[in-house]
N, C-alpha and C positions, 0 to 999 in steps of 0.2 A: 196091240203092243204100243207101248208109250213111246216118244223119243226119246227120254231120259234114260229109257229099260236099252234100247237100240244104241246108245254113244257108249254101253257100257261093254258092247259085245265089239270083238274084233272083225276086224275087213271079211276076213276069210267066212265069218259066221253069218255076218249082213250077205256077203255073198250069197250063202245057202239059203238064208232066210227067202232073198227075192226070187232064188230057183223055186222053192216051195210055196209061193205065194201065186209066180206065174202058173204052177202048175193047177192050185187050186183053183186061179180062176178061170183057167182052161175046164178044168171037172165042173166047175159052176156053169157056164156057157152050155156046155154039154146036154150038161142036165136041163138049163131052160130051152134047148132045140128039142130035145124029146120031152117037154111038158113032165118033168119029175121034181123040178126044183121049187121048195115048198117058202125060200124065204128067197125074194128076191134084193132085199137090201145091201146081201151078204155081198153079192158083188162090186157095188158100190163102195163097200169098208175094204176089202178086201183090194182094189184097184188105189185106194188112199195109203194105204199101207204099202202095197209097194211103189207110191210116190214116194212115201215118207222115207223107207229102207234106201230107194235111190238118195235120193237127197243127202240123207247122213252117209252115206257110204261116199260121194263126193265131195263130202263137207273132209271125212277124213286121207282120203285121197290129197287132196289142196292142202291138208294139213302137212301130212307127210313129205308133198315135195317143200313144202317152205323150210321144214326141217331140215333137208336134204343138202338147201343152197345155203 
């Protein structure tokens, strides 16, 4: 997912988004302790992606309070 696609979804969705990412990459881990995971790269994207979901989810956070004051 791109960041341009990510600034376009609301807090509450970057939220879910990075439950679902942490979740994957728990299943990815998994899968390479029992030798079943066939791409190992995916975890690598997948741990960027939810740098990037944090990131904009703070980006909009800081936005929100500046709005606030």
């Amino acid at each position: 997912m791109y960041a341009n696609e990510i600034r376009e979804l609301s807090l509450e969705e970057i939220e879910q988004k990075i439950l679902e990412a942490h979740q994957e990459l728990f299943n990815l881990r998994f899968q390479m302790t029992t030798r079943q995971l066939k791409d190992y790269n995916r975890i690598k994207v997948v741990k960027r992606e939810i740098a990037r979901l944090n990131t904009i989810a703070h980006e909009k956070k800081m936005q929100a309070r500046r709005s606030e004051s």
